[in-house]
C-alpha positions as CSV (number, residue, x, y, z in Angstrom):
1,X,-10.9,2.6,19.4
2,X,-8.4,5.3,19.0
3,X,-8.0,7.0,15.7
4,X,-5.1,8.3,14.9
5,X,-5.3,11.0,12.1
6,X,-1.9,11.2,11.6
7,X,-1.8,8.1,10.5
8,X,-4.8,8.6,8.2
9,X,-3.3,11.9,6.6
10,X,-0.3,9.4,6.0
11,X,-2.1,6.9,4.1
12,X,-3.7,9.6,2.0
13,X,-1.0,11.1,1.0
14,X,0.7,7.7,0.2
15,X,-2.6,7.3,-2.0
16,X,-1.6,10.9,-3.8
17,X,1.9,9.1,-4.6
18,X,0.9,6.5,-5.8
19,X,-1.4,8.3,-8.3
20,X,-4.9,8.0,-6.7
21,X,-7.1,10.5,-5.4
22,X,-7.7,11.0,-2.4
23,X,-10.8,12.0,-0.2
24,X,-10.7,13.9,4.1
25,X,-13.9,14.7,5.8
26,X,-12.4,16.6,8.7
27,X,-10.4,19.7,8.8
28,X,-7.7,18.5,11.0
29,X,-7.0,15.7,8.4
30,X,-7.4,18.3,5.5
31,X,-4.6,20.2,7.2
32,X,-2.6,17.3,8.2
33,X,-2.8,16.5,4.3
34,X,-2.3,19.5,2.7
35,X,1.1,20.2,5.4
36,X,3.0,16.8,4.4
37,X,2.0,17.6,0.9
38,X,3.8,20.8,0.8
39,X,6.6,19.6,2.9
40,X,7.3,16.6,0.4
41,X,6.9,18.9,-2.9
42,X,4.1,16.9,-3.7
43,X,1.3,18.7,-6.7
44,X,-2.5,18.2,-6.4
45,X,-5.7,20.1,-7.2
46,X,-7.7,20.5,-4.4
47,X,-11.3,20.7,-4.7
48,X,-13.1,22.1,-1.5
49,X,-16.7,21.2,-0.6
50,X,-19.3,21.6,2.3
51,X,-18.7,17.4,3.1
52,X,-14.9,17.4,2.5
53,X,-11.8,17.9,0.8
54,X,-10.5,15.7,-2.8
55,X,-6.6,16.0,-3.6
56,X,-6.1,14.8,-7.0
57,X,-2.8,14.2,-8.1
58,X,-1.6,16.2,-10.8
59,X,1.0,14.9,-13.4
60,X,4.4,16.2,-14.0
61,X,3.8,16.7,-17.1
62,X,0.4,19.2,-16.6
C-alpha cells in the first residue's frame, strides 16, 4: 500500500478548517502542513513534541 502524504497533509489541514485539531507524526507531513497552511492564510498554534506536531486552530477572534 502506497501512502500518499500529500494527501494526508490535505486531510489535516481540511480538519484545521473545519475547526478540529489536528495531529502529524512525521516531518515531511509537518512541513507539508505547515506550507498549505501559510499558503491558504490559515492561523494555528503549533505545539511541537519529540512524537509529533498538533495544529490547533485558532479563532478569528483570538
Amino acid at each position: 500500500m502506497v501512502i500518499n502524504r500529500k494527501e494526508i497533509a490535505r486531510g489535516k489541514v481540511a480538519e484545521i478548517k473545519n475547526g478540529f485539531s489536528a495531529f502529524a507524526e512525521t516531518q515531511e507531513v509537518i512541513s507539508l502542513v505547515k506550507k498549505m497552511l501559510e499558503e491558504e492564510n490559515i492561523s494555528v498554534h503549533i505545539d511541537e513534541t519529540e512524537k509529533g506536531c498538533w495544529f490547533i486552530p485558532v479563532k478569528a477572534d483570538e
